[in-house]
N, C-alpha and C positions, 0 to 999 in steps of 0.2 A: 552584165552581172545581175542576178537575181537576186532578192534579198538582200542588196544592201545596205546599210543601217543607214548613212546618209541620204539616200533618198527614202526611206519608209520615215526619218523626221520631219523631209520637209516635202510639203506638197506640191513644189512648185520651184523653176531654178531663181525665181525672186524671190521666195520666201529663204533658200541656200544664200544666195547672195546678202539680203538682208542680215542672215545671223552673222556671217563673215564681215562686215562692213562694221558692224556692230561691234565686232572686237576689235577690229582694225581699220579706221575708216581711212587710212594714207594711203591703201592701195589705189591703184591706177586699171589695174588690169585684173580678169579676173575669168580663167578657164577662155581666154581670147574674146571675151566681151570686155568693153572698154566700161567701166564704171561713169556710170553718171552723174549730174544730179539728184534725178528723182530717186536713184538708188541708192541713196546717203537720203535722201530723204523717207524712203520706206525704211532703211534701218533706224531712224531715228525712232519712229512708229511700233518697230518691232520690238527694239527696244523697251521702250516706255509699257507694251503691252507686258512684256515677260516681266517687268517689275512688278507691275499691276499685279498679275496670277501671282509671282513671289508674294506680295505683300499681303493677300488675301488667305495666301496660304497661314502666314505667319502671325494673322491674326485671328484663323480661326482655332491654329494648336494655342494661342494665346489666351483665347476664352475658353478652350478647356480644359487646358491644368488650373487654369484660376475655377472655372466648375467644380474639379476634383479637389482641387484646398482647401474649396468650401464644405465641398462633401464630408471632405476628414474631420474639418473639427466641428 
């Protein structure tokens, strides 16, 4: 398949397994690879990353409506 939207997210089938692990770290198996350790330990990472970008995001719409509140008054 071309174009798949799951692979054009991730770059890699560690970086796939990471996000999956990440929502459900009790699987055991996974597309007939056996789940790891280091692979619960890259989702922890992956994890902790996409927080990061969330939380970066979230503070920088945070500095700017407080920018634009200031503007208004």
């Amino acid at each position: 398949m071309l174009n798949n939207p799951v692979e054009q997210n991730a770059s890699s089938f560690n970086v796939l397994l990471a996000d999956v692990l990440a929502k459900n770290p009790k699987i055991k198996r996974f597309c007939k690879h056996v789940v790891q350790e280091s692979n619960l330990l890259e989702a922890v990472y992956f994890k902790q990353y996409k927080w990061g970008k969330a939380e970066e995001a979230r503070k920088k719409q945070l500095a700017e409506e407080k920018a634009k509140a200031a503007a208004d008054d």
